[in-house]
N, C-alpha and C positions, 0 to 999 in steps of 0.2 A: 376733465377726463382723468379718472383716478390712475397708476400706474398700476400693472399685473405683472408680478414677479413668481415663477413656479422655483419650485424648488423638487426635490428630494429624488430626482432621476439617477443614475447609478445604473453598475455591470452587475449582473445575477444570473445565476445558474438556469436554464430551464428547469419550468416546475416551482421556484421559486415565486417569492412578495416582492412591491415595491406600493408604498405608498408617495403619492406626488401630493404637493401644496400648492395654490395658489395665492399668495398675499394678495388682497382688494383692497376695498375698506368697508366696513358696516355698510353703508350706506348703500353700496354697488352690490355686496350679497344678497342681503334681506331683501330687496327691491327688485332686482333686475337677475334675467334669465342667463346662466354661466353653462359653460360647456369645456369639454377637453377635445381637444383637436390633436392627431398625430401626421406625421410625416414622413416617411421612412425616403430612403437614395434613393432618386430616381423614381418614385412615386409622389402621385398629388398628393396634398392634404386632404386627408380623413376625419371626418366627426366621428369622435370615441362617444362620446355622451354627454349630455346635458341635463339641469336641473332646472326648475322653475324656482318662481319667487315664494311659491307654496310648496314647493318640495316636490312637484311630479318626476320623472326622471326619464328618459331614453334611453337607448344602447345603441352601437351600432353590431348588428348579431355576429360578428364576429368574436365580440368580445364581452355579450352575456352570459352571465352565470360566474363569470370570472371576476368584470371589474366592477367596482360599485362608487359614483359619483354622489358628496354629499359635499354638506356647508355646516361652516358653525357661522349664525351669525354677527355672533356678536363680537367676534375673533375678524370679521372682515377675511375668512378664509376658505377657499374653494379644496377639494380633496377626490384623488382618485386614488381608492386602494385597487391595487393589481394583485390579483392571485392566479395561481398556477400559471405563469408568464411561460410563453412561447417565444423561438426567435423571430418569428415572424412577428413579432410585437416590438421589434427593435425600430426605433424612433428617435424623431425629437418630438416632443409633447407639449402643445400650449394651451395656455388655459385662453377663453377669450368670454368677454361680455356683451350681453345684446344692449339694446337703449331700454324695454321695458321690462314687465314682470313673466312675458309667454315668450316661449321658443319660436320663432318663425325663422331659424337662419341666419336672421341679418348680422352678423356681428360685424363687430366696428373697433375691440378695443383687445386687444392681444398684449402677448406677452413674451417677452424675449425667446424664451423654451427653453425646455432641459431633457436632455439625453439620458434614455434607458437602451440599455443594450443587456441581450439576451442570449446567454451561447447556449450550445446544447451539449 
């Protein structure tokens, strides 16, 4: 089970970017189905989006049009660029991997998180 490490979380203005990382490896990108999950205080976790092993992609509509979830493979790295950020988008953010190449939910392999916060 590979490690998933996010990165590039940070405080930003409303209205504001932040793009997030996920370190995988090759292997877990190219192959298997990744998604970004968020958490805010006192709320469940939230699926942000997910990508497949062919690139299809989801949202969750709160945050279509805004984020867009992509991979480089060959970088072994998952990516959530966030644009026009809201604070209701104030989180912690993890990336996580399913076992195969389609989305069905299951995921099994997360990642520490990294905190975006969002003032207005």
């Amino acid at each position: 089970q590979v490690q998933l490490v996010e990165s590039g979380g940070g405080s930003v203005q409303a209205g504001g970017s932040l793009r997030l990382s996920c370190a995988a490896s090759e292997y877990i990108v190219s192959n298997i189905c990744m998604g970004w999950f968020r958490q805010a205080p006192g709320k469940e976790r939230e699926g942000v989006a997910a990508i497949e092993k062919a690139g299809s992609t989801t949202y969750a509509n709160s945050v279509k049009g805004r984020f867009t979830i992509s991979k480089d493979n060959t970088k072994g790295t998952l990516y959530l660029q966030m644009n026009s950020l809201k604070p209701e988008d104030t989180a912690m953010y993890y990336c996580a991997a399913e076992r195969g190449p389609y989305c069905s939910g299951s995921y099994w392999q997360w990642g520490q998180g990294t905190q975006v916060t969002v003032s207005s």
